[in-house]
C-alpha positions in Angstrom: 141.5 91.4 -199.9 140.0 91.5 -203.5 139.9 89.5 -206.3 140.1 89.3 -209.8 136.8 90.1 -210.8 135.1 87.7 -213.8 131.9 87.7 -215.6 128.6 86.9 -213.8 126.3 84.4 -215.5 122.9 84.5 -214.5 122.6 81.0 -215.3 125.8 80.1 -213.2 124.5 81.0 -210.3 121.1 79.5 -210.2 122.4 76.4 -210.0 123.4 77.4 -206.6 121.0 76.4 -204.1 120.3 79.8 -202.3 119.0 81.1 -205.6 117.6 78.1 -207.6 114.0 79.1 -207.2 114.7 83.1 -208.4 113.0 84.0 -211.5 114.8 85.5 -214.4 114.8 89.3 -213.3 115.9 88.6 -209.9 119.0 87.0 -211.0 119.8 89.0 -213.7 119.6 92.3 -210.9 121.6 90.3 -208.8 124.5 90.0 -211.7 123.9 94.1 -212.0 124.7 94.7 -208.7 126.7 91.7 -207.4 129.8 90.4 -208.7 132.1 86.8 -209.5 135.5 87.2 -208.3 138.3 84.8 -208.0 140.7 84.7 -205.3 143.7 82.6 -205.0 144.8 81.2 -201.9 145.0 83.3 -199.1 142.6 85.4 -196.7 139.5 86.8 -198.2 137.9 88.8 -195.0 139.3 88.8 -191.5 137.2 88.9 -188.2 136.3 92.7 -187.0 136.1 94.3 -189.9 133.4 95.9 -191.9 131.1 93.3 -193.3 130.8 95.3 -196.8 130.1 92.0 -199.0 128.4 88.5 -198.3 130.0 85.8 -200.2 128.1 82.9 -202.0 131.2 80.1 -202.8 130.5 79.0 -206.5 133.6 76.3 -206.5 137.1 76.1 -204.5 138.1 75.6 -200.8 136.7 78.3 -198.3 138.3 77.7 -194.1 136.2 79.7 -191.6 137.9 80.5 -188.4 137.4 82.3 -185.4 139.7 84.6 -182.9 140.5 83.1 -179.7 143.0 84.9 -177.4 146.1 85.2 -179.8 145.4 82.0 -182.0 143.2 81.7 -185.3 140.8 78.2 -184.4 139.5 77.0 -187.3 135.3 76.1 -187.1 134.5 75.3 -190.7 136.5 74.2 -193.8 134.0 72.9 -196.8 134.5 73.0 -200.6 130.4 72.3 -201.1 128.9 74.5 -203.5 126.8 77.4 -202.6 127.6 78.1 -199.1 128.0 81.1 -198.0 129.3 83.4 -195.5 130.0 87.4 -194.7 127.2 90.4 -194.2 124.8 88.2 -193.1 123.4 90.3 -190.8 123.1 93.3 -193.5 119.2 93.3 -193.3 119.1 94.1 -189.7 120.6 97.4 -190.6 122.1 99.9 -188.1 120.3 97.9 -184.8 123.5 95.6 -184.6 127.1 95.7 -185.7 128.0 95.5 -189.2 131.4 93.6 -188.8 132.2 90.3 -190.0 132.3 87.7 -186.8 134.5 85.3 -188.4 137.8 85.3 -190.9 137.5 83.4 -194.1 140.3 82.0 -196.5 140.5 80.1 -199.2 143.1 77.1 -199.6 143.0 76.8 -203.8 142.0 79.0 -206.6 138.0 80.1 -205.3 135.3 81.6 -207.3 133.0 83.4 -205.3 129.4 85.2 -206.1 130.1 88.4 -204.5 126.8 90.9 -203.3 126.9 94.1 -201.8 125.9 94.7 -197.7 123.5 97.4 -199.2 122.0 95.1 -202.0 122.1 91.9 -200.0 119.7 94.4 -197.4 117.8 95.5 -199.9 116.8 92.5 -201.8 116.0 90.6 -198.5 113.6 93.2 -197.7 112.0 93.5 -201.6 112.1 89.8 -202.3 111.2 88.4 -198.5 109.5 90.9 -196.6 107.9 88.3 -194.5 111.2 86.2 -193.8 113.1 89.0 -193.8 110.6 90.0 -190.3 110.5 86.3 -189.3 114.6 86.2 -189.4 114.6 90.0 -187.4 112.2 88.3 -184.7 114.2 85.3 -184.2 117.6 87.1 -184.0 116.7 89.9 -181.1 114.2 87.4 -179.7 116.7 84.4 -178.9 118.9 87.5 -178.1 116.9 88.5 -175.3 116.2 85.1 -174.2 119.9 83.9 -174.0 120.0 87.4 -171.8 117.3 86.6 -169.7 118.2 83.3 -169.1 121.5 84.5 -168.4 120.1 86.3 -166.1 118.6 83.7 -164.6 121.6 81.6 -164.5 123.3 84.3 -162.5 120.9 84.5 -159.9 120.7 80.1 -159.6 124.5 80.5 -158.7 124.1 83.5 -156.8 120.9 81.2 -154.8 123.1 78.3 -154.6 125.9 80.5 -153.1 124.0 82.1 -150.5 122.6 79.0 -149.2 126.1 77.8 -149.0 126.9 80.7 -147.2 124.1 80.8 -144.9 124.7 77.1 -143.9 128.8 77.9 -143.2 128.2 80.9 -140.8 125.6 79.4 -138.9 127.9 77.0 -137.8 130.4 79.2 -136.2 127.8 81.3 -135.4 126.1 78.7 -133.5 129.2 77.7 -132.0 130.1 80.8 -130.7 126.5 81.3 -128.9 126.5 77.7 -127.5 130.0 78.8 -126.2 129.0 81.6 -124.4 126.7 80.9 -123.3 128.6 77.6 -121.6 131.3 80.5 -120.7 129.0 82.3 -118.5 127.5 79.1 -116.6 131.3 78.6 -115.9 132.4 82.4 -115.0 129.6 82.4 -112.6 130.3 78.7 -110.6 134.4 80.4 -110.6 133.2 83.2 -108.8 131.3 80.7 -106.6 134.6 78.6 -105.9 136.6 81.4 -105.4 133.7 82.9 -102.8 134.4 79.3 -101.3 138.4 79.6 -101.4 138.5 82.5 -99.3 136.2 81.7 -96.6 138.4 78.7 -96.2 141.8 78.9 -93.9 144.0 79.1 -96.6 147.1 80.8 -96.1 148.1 83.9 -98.3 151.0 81.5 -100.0 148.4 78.7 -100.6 146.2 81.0 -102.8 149.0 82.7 -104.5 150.3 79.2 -105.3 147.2 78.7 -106.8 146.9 81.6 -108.7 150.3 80.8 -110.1 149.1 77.4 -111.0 146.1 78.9 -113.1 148.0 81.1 -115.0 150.5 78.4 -115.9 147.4 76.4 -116.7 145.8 78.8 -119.2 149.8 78.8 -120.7 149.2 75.2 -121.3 146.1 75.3 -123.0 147.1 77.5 -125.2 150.0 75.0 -126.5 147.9 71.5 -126.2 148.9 68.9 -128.3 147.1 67.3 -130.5 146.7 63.5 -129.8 145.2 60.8 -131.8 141.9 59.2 -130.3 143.7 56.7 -129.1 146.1 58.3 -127.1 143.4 60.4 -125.7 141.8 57.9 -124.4 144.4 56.1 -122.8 145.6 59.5 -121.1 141.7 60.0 -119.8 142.3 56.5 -118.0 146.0 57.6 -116.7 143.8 60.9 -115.4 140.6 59.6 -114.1 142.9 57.2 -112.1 144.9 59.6 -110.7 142.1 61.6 -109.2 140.6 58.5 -107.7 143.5 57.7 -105.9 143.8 61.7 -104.4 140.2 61.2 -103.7 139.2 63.6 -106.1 135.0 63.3 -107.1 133.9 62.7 -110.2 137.4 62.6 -111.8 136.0 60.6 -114.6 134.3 63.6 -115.6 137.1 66.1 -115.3 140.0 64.1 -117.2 138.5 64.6 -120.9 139.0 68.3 -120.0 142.2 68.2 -118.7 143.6 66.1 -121.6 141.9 68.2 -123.9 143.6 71.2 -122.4 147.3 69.3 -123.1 147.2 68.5 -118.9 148.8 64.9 -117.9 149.5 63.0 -114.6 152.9 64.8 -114.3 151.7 67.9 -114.3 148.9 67.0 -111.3 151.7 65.8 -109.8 153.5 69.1 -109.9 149.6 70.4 -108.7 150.0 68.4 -105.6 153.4 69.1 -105.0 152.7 72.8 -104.8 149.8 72.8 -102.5 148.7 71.9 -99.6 147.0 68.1 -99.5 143.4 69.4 -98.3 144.0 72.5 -100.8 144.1 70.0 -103.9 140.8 68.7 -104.0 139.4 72.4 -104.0 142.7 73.4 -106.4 141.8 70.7 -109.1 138.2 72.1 -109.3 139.3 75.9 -109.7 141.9 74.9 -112.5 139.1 72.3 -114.1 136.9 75.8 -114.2 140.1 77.7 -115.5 140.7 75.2 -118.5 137.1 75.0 -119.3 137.0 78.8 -119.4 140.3 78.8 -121.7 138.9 76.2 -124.2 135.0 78.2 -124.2 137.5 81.4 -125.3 139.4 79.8 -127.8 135.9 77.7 -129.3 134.3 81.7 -129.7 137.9 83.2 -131.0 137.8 80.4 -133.7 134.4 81.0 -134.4 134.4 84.1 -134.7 137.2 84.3 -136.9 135.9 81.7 -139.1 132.9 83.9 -139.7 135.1 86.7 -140.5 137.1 84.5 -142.8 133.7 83.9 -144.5 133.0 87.5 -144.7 136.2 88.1 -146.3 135.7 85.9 -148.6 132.4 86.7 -150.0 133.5 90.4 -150.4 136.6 89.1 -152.1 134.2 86.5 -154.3 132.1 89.5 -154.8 134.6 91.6 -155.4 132.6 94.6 -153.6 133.8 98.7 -153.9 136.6 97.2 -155.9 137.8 97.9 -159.3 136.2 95.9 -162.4 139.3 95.8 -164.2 142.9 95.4 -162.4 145.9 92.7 -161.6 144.9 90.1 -159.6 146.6 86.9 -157.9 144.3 83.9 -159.5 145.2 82.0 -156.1 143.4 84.6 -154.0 140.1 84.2 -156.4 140.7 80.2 -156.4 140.1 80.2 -152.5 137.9 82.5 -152.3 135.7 80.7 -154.9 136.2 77.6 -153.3 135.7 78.8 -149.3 132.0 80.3 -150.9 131.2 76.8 -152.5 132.4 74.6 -149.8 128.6 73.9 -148.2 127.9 72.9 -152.0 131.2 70.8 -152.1 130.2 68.8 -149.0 132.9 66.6 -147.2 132.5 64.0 -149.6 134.9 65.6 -152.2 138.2 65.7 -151.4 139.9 69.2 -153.0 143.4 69.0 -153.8 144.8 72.8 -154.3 148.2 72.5 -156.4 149.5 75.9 -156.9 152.5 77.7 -159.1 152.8 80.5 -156.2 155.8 81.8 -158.7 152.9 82.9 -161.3 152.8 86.8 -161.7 149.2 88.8 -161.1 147.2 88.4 -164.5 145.0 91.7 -165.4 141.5 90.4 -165.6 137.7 91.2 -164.6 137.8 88.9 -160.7 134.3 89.6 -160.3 133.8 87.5 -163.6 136.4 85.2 -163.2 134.4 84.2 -160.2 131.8 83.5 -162.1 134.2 81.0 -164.3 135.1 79.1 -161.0 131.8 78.7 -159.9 130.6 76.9 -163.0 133.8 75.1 -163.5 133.6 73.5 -159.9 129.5 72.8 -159.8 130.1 71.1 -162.6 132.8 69.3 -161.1 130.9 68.3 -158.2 127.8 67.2 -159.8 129.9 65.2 -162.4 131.7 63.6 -159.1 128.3 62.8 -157.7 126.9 61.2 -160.7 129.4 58.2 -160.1 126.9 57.0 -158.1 128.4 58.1 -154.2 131.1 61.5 -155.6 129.2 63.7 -153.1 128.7 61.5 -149.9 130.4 60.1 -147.5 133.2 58.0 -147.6 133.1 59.5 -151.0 136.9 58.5 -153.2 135.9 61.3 -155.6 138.6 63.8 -155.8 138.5 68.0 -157.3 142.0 69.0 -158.3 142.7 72.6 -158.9 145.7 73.4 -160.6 147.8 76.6 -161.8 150.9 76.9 -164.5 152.5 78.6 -167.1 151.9 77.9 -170.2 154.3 80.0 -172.5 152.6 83.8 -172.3 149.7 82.5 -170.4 148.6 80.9 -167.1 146.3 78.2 -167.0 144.0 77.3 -164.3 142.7 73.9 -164.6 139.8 72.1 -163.1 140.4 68.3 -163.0 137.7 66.1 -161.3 137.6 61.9 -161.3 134.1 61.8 -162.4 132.4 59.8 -165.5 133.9 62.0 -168.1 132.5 63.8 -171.0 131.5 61.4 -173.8 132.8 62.0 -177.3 129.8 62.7 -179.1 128.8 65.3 -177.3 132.2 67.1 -176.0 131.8 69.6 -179.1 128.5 70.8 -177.7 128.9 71.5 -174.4 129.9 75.0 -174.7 126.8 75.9 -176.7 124.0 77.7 -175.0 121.3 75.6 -173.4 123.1 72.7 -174.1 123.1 70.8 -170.4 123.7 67.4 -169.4 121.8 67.6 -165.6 118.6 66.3 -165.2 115.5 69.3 -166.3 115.5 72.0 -163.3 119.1 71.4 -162.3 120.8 73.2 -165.0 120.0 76.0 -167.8 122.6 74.6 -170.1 124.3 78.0 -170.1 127.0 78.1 -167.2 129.4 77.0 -169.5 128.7 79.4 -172.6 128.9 82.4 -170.2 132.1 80.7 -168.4 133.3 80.7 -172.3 132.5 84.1 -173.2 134.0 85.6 -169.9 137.2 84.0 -170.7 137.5 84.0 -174.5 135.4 87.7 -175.5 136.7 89.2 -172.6 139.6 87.9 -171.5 141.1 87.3 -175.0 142.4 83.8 -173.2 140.8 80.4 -174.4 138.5 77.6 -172.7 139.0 73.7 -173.9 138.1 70.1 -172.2 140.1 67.2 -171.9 138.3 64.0 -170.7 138.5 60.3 -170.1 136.4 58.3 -167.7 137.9 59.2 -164.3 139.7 61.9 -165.5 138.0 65.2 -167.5 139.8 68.5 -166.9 138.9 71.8 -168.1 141.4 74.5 -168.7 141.4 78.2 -168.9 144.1 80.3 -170.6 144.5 83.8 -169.5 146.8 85.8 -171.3 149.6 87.4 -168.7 149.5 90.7 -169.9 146.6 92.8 -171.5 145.6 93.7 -174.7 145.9 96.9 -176.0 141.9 97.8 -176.4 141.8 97.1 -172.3 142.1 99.6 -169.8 145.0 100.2 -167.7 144.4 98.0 -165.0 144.6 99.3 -161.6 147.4 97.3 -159.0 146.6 94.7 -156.8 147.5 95.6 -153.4 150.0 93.6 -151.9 149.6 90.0 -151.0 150.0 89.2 -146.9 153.3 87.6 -146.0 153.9 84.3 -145.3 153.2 82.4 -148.8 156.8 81.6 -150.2 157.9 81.2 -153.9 157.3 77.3 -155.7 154.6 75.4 -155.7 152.6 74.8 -153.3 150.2 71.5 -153.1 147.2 71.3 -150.3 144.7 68.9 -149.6 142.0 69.5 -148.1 138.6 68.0 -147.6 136.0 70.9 -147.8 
């Protein structure tokens, strides 16, 4: 937008405080080549464009704003004389973009001093050579330092996650090799019974009896019910009284298997209705083998598939050999995020998923999304730990993960019930190195990379609401893309089983 351009007055603008201490002959070449124009209200420059002019405000209103998904968020409004604003960048030249990173408007009649990109270049470069070498240095050097540390950040999380994830497979793992190896001390002492079984004068009917037993033994196992301590333990009595009273040794030993494997008194009383009364001492010991050999199998099948859970979910955290760019179910990257940090979580924080299954698939960058979750929930955590017991046990601190729609866009938000985010520094946290956690804990740039993932990249928007026991942050992801993205590529479809509505879980990770 231009405006109607005035007479410059050398003297006019000296009494601005960028140029007060020019002599004579600069200012009177910077009213050759520069310019006063008056604009009335409206927009002067908008973000994106060509930074052709920086602006010097002489007197008015001037409202700086910035882009964020579809809205225009206003970050400066001043009327103080002699700021200024535009190609600021000019005398870096071609080594970074020449577009203006902000819009500007004025809200009454505003006179501006108006210089040239070129001129604005030049005269840095006549007139400060040394500050004009100073600026360059500071600019790429805090450049590559925010990358490096970036860097840096990126490989803390990525450190923190494979700990996590080192920690939860060992467990199965571990499980799994404990269980076998338990499974073959038991396979071996069966094949010893049954070596025993035969060389006794059992009858054919006896040991098909028995065999018919077993298998309706492993059945049973496979459908145990799940009884509160208490209940097991009064069943363990009924059970270890029962095999006292048929003479059975070391029954006291035997019931916490049986009950474990769903077996009760009326179902040894079927046992020794079926066979033979010399048979049943010999038959409880084969079908205590048989149920130990059941529950060893199902300990390593749901080991094992916990580990393969885990590997699924670090290559869907990781988002490995798939597409940068594409439609993906938040949800999916949610759990995933949350399986990878649940060593880090401990089982002090409750996690309370509460889930708008009816939210469509939301083109977006997972792998960097991720990244967004990550930071969200250490924060969380830490923030829940800094109560003063969030992280331990017997812990009342509480993560809630939520998603809804919000008009044309889906919000995920991140609600913990730690201290909260004072005022006077809510406005900061999003800057880079701006941290909160004790030195070595925290680079103070997890959140300005979660904000540039979502609001550079994504086009959506990142905000905080907090009181004490109550701080939520909330991402915004537009639901469809913008028109400089690519196409994104499909997201297969989801497995079956997860109906439409909302869907709330609690779980303690």
């Amino acid at each position: 937008m231009s405006g109607r351009v005035m007479p410059c007055s050398p003297q006019e603008i000296a009494s601005l405080f960028l140029f007060e201490e020019l002599s004579p002959e600069q200012l009177g070449r910077l009213c050759a080549e520069g310019r006063v124009e008056r604009f009335e209200p409206g927009p002067v420059y908008a973000e994106g464009d060509e930074a052709t002019c920086f602006y010097v405000m002489i007197e008015g209103t001037v409202v700086l704003s910035r882009r964020v998904g579809a809205d225009d968020v206003e970050v400066s409004r001043t009327s103080q004389r002699g700021v200024y604003a535009g190609a600021m960048q000019a005398y870096l030249g071609d080594r970074v973009p020449q577009t203006y990173n902000n819009s500007m408007r004025v809200t009454e009649p505003t006179r501006f001093f108006v210089l040239p990109a070129r001129s604005f270049a030049d005269v840095m470069h006549e007139w400060f050579p040394m500050a004009a070498h100073l600026l360059e240095g500071l600019f790429f050097g805090s450049k590559n330092t925010q990358r490096a540390i970036g860097q840096r950040e990126r490989l803390l999380a990525l450190g923190s996650l494979s700990a996590g994830l080192t920690h939860e497979l060992n467990n199965p793992a571990a499980a799994a090799v404990r269980a076998t190896a338990t499974l073959r001390e038991r396979v071996g002492k069966m094949r010893h019974k049954l070596a025993v079984i035969t060389q006794s004068p059992y009858s054919r009917e006896a040991l098909a009896e028995l065999i018919e037993i077993q298998e309706r033994t492993a059945e049973r196992v496979a459908k145990a019910p799940v009884l509160t301590p208490m209940e097991a333990a009064d069943r363990e009595d009924e059970l270890s009284d029962w095999l006292d009273d048929h003479g059975i040794a070391e029954g006291w030993r035997i019931a916490p298997t049986f009950v474990q494997a769903g077996l009760d008194v009326d179902w040894l009383e079927q046992v020794a209705a079926t066979v033979a009364e010399d048979v049943l001492p010999g038959a409880v010991g084969w079908l205590n083998y048989t149920v130990e050999t059941e529950l060893l199998m199902d300990e390593i099948d749901d080991s094992t598939t916990r580990i393969s859970h885990l590997v699924d979910a670090a290559k869907q955290y990781s988002q490995l050999d798939r597409a940068s760019y594409r439609v993906v179910d938040v949800h999916e990257l949610l759990d995933s995020t949350l399986l990878m940090l649940s060593g880090k979580i401990g089982r002090g924080v409750r996690v309370v998923k509460d889930y708008d299954r009816t939210l469509p698939d939301v083109p977006a960058y997972p792998a960097e999304l991720n990244q967004v979750w990550t930071n969200l929930i250490d924060n969380a955590v830490f923030a829940i730990g800094s109560t003063g017991g969030g992280a331990g046990p017997g812990s009342d601190g509480t993560l809630t993960v939520r998603t809804a729609r919000e008009g044309d866009r889906l919000l995920v938000e991140f609600r913990d019930t730690g201290p909260g985010v004072p005022a006077d520094i809510r406005s900061r946290i999003f800057d880079p190195f701006f941290t909160t956690k004790p030195v070595g804990e925290g680079t103070g740039l997890g959140l300005d990379i979660s904000w540039r993932i979502v609001v550079n990249k994504h086009h959506g928007s990142l905000q905080v609401e907090s009181v004490p026991g109550d701080t939520r942050f909330q991402v915004l992801l537009p639901l469809t893309a913008p028109e400089t993205e690519p196409a994104p590529e499909p997201e297969p479809a989801p497995p079956s089983g997860a109906g439409p509505g909302t869907e709330t879980t609690e779980e303690s990770a």
